[in-house]
Predicted model as a PDB file, atoms N, CA, C, CB and O in Angstrom, pLDDT in the B-factor column:
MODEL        1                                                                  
ATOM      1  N   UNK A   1      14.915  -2.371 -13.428  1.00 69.00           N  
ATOM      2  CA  UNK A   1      15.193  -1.813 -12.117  1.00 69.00           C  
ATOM      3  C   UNK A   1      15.412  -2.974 -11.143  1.00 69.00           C  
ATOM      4  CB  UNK A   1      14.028  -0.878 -11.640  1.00 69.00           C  
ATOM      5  O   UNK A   1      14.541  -3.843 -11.100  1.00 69.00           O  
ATOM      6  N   UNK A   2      16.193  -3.047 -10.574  1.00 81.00           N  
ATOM      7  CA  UNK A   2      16.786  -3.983  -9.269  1.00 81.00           C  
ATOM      8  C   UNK A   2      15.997  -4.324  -8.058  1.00 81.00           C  
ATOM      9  CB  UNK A   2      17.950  -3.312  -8.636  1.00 81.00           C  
ATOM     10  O   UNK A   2      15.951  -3.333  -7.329  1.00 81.00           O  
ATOM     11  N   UNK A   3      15.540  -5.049  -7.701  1.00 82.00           N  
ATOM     12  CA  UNK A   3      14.614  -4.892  -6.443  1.00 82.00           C  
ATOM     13  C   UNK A   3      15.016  -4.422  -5.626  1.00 82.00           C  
ATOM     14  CB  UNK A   3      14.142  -5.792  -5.881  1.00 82.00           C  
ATOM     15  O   UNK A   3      14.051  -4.233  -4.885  1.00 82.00           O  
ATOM     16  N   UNK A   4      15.920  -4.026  -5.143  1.00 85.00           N  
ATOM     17  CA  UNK A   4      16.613  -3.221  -3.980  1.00 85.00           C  
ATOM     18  C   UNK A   4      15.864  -1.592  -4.784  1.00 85.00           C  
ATOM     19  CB  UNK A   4      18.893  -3.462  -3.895  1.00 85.00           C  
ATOM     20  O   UNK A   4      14.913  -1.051  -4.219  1.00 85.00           O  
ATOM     21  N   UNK A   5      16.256  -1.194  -5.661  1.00 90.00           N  
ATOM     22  CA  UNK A   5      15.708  -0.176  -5.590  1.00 90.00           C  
ATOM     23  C   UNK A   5      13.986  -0.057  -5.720  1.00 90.00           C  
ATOM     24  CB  UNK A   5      16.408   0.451  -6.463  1.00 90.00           C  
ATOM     25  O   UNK A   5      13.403   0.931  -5.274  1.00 90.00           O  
ATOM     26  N   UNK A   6      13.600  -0.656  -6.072  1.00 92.00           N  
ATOM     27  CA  UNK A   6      12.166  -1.171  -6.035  1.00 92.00           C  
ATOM     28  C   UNK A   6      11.624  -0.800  -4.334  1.00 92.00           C  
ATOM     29  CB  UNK A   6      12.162  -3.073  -6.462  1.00 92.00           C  
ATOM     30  O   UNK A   6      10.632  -0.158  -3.989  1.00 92.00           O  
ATOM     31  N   UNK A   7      12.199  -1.162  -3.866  1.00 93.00           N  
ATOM     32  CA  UNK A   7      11.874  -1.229  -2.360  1.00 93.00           C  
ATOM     33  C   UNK A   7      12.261   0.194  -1.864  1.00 93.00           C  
ATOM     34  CB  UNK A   7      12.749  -2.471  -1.518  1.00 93.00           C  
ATOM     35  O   UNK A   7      11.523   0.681  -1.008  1.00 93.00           O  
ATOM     36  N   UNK A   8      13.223   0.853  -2.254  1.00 94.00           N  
ATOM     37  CA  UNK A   8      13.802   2.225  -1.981  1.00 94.00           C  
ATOM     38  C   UNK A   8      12.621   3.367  -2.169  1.00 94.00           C  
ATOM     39  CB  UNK A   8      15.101   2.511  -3.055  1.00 94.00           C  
ATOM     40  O   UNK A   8      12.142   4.161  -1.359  1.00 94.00           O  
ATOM     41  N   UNK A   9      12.345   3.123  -3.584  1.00 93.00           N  
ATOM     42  CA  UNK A   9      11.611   3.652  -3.927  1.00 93.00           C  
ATOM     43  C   UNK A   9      10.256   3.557  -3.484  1.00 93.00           C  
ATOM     44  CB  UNK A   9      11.808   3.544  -4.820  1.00 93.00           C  
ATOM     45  O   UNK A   9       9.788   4.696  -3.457  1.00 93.00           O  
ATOM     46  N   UNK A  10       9.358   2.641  -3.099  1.00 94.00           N  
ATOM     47  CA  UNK A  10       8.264   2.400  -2.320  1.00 94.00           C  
ATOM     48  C   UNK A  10       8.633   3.187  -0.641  1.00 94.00           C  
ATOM     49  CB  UNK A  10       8.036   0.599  -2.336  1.00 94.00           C  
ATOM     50  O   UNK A  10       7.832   3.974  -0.137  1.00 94.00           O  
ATOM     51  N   UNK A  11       9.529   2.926  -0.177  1.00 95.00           N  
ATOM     52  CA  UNK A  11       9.695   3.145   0.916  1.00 95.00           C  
ATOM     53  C   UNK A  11      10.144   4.765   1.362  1.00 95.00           C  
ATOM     54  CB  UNK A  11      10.522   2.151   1.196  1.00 95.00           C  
ATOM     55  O   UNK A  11      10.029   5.210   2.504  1.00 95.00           O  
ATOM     56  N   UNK A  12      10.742   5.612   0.045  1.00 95.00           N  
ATOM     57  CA  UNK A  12      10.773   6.975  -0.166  1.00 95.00           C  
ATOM     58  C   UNK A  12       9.341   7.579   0.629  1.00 95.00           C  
ATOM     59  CB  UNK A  12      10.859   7.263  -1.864  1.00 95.00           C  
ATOM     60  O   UNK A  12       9.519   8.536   1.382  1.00 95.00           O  
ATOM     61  N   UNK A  13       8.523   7.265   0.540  1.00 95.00           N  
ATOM     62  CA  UNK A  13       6.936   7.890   0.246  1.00 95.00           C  
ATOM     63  C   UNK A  13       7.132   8.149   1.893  1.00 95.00           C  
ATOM     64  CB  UNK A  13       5.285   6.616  -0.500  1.00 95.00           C  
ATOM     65  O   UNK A  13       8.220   7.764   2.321  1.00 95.00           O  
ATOM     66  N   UNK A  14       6.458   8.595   2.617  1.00 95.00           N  
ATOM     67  CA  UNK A  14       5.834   8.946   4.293  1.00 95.00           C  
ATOM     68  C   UNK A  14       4.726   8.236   4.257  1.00 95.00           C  
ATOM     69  CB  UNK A  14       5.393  10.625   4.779  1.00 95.00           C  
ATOM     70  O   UNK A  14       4.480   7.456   5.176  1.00 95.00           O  
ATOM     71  N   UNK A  15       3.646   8.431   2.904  1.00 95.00           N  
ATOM     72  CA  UNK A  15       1.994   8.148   2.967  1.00 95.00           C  
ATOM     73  C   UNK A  15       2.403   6.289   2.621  1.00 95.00           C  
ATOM     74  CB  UNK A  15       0.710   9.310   1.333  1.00 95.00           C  
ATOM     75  O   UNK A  15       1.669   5.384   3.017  1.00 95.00           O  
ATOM     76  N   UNK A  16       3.428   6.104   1.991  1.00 96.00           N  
ATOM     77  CA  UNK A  16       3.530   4.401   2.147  1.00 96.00           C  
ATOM     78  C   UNK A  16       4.007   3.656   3.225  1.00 96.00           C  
ATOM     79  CB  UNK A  16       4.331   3.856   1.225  1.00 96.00           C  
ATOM     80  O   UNK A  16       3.687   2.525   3.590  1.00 96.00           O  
ATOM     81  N   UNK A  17       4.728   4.359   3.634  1.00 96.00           N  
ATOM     82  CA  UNK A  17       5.199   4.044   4.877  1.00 96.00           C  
ATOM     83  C   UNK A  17       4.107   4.212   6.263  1.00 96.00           C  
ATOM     84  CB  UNK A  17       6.433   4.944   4.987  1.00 96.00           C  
ATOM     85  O   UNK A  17       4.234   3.743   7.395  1.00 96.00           O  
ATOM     86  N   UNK A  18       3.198   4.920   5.784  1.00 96.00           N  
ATOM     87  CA  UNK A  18       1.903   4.863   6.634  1.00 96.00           C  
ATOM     88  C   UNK A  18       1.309   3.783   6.447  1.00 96.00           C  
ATOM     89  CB  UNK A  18       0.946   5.850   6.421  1.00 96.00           C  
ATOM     90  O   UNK A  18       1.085   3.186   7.500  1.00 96.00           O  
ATOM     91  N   UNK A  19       0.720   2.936   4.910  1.00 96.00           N  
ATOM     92  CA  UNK A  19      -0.126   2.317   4.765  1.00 96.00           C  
ATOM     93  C   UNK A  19       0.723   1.067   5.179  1.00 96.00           C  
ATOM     94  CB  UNK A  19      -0.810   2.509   3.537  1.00 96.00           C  
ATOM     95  O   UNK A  19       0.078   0.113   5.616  1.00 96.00           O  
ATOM     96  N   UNK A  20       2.119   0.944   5.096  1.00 95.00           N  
ATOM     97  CA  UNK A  20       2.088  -0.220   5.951  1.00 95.00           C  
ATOM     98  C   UNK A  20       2.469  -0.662   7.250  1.00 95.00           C  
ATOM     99  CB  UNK A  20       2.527  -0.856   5.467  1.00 95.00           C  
ATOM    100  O   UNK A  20       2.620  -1.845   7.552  1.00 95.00           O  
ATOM    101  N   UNK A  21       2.664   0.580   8.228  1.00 96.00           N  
ATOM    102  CA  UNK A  21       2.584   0.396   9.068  1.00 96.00           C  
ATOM    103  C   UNK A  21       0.721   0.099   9.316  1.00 96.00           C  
ATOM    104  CB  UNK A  21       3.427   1.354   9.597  1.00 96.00           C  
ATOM    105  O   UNK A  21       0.412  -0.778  10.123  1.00 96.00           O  
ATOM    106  N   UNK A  22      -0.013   0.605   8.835  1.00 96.00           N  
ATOM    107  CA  UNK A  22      -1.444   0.221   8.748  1.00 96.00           C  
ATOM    108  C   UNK A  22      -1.697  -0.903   8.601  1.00 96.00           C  
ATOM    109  CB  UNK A  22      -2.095   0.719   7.899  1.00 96.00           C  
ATOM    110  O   UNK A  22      -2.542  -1.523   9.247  1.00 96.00           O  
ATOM    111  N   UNK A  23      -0.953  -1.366   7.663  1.00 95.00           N  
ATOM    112  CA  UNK A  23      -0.968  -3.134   7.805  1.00 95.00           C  
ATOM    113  C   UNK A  23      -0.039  -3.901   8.283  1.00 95.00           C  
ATOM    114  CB  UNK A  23      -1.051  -3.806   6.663  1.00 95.00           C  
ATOM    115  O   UNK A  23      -0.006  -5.076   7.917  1.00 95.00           O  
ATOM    116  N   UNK A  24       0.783  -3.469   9.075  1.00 94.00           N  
ATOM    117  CA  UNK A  24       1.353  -4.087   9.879  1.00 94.00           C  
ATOM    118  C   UNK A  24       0.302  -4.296  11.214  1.00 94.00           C  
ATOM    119  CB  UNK A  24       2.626  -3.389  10.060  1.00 94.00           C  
ATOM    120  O   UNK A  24       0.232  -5.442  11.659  1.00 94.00           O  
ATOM    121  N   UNK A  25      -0.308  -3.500  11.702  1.00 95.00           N  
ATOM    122  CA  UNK A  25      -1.010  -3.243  13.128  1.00 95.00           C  
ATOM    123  C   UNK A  25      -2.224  -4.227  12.754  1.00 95.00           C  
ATOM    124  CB  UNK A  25      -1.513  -1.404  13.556  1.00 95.00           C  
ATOM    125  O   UNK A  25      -2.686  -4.962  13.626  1.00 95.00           O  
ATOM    126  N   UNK A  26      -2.767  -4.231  11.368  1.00 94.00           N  
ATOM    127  CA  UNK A  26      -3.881  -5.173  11.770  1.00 94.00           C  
ATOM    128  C   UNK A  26      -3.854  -5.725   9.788  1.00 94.00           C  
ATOM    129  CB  UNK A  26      -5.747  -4.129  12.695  1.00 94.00           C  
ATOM    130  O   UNK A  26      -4.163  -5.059   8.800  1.00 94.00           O  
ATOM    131  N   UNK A  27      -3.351  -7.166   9.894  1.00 91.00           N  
ATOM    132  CA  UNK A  27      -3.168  -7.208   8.386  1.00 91.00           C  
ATOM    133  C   UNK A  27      -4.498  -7.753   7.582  1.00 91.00           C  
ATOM    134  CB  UNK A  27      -1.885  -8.192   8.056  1.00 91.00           C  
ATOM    135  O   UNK A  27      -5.611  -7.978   8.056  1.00 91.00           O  
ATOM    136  N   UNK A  28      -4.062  -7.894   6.266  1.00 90.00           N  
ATOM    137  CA  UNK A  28      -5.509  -8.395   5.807  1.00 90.00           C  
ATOM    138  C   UNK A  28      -6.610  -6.870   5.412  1.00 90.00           C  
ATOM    139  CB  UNK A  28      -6.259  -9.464   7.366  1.00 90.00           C  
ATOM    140  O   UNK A  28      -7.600  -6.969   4.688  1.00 90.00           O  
ATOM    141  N   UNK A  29      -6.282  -5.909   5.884  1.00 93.00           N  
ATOM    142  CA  UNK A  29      -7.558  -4.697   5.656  1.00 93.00           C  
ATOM    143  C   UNK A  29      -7.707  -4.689   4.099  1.00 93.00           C  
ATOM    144  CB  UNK A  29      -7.103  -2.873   6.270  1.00 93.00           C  
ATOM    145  O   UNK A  29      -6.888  -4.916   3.208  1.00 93.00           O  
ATOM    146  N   UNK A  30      -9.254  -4.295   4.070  1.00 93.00           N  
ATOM    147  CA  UNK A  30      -9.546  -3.598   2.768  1.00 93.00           C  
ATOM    148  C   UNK A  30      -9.312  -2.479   2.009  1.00 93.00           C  
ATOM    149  CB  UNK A  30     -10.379  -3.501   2.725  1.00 93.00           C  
ATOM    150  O   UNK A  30      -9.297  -1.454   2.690  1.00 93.00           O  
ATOM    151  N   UNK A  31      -9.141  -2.333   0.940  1.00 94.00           N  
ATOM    152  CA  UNK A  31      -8.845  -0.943   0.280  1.00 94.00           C  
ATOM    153  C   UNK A  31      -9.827   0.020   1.132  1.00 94.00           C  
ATOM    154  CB  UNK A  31      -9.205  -0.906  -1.517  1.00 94.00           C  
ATOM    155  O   UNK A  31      -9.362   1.016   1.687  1.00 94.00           O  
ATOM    156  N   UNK A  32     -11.216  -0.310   1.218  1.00 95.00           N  
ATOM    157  CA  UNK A  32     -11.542   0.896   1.775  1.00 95.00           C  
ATOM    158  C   UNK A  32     -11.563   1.157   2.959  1.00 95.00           C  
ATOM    159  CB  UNK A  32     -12.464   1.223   1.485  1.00 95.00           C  
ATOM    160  O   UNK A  32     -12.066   2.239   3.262  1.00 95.00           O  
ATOM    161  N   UNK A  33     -11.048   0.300   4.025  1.00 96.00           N  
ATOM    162  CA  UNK A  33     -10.182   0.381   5.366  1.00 96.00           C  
ATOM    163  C   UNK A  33      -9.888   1.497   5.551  1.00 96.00           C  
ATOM    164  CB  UNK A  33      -8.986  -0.313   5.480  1.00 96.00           C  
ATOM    165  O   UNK A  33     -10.230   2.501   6.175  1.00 96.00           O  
ATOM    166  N   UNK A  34      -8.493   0.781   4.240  1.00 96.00           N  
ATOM    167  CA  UNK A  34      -7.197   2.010   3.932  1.00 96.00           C  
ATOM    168  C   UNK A  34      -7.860   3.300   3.783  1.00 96.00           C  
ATOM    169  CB  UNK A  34      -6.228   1.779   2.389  1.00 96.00           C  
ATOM    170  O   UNK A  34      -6.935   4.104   3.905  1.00 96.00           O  
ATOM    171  N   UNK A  35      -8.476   3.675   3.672  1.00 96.00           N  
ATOM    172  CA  UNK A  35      -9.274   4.766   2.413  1.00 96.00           C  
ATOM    173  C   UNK A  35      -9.410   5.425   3.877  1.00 96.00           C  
ATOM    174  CB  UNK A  35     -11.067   4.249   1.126  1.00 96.00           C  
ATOM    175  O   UNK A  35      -8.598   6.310   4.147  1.00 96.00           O  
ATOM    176  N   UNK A  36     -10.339   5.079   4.817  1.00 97.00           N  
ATOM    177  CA  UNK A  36     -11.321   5.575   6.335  1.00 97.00           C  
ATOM    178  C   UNK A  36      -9.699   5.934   7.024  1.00 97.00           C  
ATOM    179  CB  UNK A  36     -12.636   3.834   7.498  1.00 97.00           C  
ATOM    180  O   UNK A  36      -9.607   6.847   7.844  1.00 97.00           O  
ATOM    181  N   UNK A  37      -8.303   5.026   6.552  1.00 95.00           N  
ATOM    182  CA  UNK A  37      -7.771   5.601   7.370  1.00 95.00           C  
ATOM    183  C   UNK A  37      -6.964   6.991   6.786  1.00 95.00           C  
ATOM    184  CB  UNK A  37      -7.048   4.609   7.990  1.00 95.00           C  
ATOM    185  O   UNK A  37      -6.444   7.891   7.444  1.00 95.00           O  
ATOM    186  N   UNK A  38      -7.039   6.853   5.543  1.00 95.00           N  
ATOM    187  CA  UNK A  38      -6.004   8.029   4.878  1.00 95.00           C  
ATOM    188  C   UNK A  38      -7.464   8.843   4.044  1.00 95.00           C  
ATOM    189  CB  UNK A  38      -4.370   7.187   3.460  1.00 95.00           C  
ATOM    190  O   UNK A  38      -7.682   8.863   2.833  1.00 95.00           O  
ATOM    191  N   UNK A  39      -8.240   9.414   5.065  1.00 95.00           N  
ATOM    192  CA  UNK A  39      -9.392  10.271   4.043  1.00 95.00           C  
ATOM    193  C   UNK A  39      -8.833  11.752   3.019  1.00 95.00           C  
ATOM    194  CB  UNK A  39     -10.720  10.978   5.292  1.00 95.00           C  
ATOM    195  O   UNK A  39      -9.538  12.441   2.283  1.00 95.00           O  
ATOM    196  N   UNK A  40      -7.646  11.866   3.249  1.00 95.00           N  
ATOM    197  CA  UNK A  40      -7.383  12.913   2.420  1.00 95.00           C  
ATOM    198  C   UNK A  40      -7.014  12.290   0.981  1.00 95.00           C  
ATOM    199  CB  UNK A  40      -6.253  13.801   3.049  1.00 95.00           C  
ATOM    200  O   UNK A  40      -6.757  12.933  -0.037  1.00 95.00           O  
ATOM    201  N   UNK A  41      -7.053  10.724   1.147  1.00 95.00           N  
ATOM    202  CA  UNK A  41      -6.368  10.220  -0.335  1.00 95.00           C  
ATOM    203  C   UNK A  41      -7.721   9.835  -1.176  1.00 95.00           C  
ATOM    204  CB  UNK A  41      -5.161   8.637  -0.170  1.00 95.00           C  
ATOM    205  O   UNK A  41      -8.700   9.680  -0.445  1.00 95.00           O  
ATOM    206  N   UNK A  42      -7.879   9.714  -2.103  1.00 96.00           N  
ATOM    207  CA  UNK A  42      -8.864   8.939  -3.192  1.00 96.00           C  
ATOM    208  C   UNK A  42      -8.685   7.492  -2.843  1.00 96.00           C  
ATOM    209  CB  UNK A  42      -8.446   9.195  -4.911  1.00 96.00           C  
ATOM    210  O   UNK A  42      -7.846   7.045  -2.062  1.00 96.00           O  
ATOM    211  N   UNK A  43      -9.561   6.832  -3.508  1.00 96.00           N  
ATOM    212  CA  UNK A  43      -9.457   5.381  -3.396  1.00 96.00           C  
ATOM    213  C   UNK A  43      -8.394   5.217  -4.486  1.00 96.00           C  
ATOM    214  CB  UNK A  43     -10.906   4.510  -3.633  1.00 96.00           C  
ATOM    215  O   UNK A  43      -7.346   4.652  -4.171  1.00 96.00           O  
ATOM    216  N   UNK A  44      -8.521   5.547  -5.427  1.00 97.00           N  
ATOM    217  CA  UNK A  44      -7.666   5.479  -6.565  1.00 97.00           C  
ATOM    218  C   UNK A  44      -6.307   5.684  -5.859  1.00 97.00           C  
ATOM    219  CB  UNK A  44      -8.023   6.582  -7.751  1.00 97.00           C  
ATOM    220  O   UNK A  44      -5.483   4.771  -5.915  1.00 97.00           O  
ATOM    221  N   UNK A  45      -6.037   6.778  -5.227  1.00 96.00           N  
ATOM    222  CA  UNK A  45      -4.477   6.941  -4.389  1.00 96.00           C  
ATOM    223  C   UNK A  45      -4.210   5.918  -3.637  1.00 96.00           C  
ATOM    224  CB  UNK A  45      -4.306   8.140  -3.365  1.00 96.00           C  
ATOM    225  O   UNK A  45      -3.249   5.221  -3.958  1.00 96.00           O  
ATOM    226  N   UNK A  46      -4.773   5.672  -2.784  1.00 96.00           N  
ATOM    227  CA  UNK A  46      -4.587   4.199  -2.204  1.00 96.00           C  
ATOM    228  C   UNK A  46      -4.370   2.640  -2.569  1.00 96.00           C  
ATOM    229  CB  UNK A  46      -5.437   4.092  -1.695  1.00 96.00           C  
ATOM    230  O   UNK A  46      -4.067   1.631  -1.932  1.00 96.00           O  
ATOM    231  N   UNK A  47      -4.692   2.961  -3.971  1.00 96.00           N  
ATOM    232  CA  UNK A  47      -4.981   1.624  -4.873  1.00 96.00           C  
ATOM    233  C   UNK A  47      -3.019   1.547  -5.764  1.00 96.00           C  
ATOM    234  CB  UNK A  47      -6.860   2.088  -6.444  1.00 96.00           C  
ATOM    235  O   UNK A  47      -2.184   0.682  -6.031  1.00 96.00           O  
ATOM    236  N   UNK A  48      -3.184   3.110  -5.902  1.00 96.00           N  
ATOM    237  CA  UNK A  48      -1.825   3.075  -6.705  1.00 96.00           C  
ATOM    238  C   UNK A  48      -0.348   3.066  -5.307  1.00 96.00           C  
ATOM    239  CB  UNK A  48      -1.819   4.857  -7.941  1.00 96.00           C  
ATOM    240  O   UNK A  48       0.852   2.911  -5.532  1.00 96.00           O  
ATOM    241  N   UNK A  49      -0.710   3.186  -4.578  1.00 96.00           N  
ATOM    242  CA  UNK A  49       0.353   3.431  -3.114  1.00 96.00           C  
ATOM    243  C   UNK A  49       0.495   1.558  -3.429  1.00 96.00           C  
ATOM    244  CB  UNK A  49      -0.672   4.267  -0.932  1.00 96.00           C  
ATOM    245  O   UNK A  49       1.416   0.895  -3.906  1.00 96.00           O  
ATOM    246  N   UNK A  50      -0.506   1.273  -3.047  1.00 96.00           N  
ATOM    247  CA  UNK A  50      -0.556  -0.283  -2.529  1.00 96.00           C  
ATOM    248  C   UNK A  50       0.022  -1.410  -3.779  1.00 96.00           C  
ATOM    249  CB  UNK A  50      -2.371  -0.695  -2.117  1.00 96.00           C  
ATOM    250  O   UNK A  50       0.436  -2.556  -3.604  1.00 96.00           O  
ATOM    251  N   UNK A  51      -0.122  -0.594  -5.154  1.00 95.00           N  
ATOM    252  CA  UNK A  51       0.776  -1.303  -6.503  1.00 95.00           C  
ATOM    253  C   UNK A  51       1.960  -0.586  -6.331  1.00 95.00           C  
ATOM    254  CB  UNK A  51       0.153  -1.071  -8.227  1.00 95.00           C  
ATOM    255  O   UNK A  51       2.630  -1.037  -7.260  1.00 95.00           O  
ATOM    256  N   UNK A  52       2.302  -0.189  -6.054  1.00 96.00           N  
ATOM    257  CA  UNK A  52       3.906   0.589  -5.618  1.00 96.00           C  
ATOM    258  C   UNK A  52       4.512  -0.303  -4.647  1.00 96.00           C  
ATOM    259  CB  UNK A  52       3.824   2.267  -4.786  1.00 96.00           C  
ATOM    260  O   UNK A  52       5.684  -0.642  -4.813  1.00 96.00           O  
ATOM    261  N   UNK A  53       3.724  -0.798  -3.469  1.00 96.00           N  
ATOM    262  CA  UNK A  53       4.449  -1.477  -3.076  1.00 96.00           C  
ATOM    263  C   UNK A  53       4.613  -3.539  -2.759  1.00 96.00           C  
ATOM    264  CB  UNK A  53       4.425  -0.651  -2.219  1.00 96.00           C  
ATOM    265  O   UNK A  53       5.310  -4.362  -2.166  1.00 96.00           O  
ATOM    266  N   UNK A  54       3.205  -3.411  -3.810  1.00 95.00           N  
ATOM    267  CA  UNK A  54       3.520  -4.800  -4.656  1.00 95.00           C  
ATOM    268  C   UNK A  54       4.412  -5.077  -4.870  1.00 95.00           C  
ATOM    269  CB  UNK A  54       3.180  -5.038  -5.691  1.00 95.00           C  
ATOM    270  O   UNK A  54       5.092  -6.001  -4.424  1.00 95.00           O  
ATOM    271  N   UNK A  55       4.721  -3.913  -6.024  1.00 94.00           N  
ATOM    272  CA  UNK A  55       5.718  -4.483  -6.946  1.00 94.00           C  
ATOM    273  C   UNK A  55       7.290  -4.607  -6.448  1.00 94.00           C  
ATOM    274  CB  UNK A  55       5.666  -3.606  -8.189  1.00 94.00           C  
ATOM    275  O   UNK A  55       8.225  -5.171  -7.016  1.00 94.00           O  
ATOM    276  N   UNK A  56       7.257  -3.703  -4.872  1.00 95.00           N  
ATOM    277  CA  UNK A  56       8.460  -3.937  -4.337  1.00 95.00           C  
ATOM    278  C   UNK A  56       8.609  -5.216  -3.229  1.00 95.00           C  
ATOM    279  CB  UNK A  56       8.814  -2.647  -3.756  1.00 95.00           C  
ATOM    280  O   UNK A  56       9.411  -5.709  -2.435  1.00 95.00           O  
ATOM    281  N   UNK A  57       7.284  -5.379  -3.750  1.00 94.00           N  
ATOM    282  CA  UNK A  57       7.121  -7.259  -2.908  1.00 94.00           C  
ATOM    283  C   UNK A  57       7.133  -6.909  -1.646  1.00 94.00           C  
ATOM    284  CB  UNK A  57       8.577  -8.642  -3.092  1.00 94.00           C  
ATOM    285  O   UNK A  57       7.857  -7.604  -0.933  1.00 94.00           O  
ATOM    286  N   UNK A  58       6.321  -5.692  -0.929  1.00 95.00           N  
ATOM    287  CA  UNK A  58       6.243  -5.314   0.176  1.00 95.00           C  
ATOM    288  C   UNK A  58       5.103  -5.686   0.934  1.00 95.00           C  
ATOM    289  CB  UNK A  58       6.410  -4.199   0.126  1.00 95.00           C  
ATOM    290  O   UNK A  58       5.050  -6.015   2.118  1.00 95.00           O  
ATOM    291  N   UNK A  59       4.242  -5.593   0.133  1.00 95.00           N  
ATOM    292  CA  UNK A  59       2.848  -6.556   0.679  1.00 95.00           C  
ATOM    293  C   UNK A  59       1.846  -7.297  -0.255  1.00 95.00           C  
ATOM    294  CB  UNK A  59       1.838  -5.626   1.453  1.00 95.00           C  
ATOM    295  O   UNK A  59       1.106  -6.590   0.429  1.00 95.00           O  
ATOM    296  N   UNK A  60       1.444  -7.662  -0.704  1.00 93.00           N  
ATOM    297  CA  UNK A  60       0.463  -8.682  -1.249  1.00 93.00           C  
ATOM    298  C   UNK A  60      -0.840  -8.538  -1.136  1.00 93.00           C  
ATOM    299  CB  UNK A  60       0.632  -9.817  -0.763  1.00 93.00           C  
ATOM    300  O   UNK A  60      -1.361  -8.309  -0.044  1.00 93.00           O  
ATOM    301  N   UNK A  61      -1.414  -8.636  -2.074  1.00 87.00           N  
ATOM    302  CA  UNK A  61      -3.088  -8.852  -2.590  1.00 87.00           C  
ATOM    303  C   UNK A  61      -3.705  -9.282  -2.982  1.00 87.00           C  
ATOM    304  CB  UNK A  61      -3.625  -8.546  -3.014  1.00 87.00           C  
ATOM    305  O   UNK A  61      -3.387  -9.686  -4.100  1.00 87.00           O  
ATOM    306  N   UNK A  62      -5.229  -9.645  -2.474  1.00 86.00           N  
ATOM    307  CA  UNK A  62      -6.055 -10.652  -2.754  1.00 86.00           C  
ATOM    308  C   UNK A  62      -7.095 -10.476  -2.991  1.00 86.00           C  
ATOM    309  CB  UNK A  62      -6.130 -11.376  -2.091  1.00 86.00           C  
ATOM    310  O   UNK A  62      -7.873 -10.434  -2.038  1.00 86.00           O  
ATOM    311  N   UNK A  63      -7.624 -10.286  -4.365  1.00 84.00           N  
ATOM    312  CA  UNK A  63      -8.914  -9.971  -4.972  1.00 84.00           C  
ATOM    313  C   UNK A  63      -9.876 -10.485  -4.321  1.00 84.00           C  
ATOM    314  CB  UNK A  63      -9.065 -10.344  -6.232  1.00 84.00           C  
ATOM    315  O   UNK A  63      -9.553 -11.514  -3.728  1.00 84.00           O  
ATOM    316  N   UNK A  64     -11.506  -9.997  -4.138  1.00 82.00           N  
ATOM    317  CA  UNK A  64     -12.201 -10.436  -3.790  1.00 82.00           C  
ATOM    318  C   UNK A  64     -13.474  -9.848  -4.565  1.00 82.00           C  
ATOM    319  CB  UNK A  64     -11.987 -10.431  -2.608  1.00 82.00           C  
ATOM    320  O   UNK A  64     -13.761  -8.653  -4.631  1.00 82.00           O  
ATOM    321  N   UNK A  65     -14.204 -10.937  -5.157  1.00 80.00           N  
ATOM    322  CA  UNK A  65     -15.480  -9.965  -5.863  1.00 80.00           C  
ATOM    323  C   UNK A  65     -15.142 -10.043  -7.059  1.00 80.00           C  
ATOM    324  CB  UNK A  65     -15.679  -8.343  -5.485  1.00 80.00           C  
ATOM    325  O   UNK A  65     -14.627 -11.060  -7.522  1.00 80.00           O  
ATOM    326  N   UNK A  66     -15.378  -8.991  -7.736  1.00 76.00           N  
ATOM    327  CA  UNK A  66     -15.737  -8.789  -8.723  1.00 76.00           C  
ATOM    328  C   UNK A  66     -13.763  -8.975  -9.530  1.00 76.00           C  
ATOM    329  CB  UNK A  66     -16.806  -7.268  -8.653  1.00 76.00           C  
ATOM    330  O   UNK A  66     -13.573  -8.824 -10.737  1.00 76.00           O  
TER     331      UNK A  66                                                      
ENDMDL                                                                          
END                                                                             
């Protein structure tokens, strides 16, 4: 798949397009930030939104812990 569509496809979503305007406004947040701000999603939903738009090289992540 092409990165152009990579990005199409991440950017299809409303709820991704939420989480990064979420990190646009204040960057750096934690998954469970994200979580307090989208309580209708699982952590797990939030975890897979945010590898969706990894992989469209839309934002970046940085383990911490475990």
């Amino acid at each position: 798949m092409h990165e152009e569509d990579l990005v199409f496809k991440a950017l299809a979503d409303t709820t991704r397009r939420g989480v990064l305007d979420a990190l646009f406004e204040r960057d750096g947040q934690t998954v469970q930030a994200l979580c307090d701000l989208f309580p209708e999603m699982t952590r797990f939903g939030v975890m897979k939104h945010l590898a969706v738009l990894e992989a469209a090289n839309l934002v970046t992540t940085h383990k911490v812990g475990r």
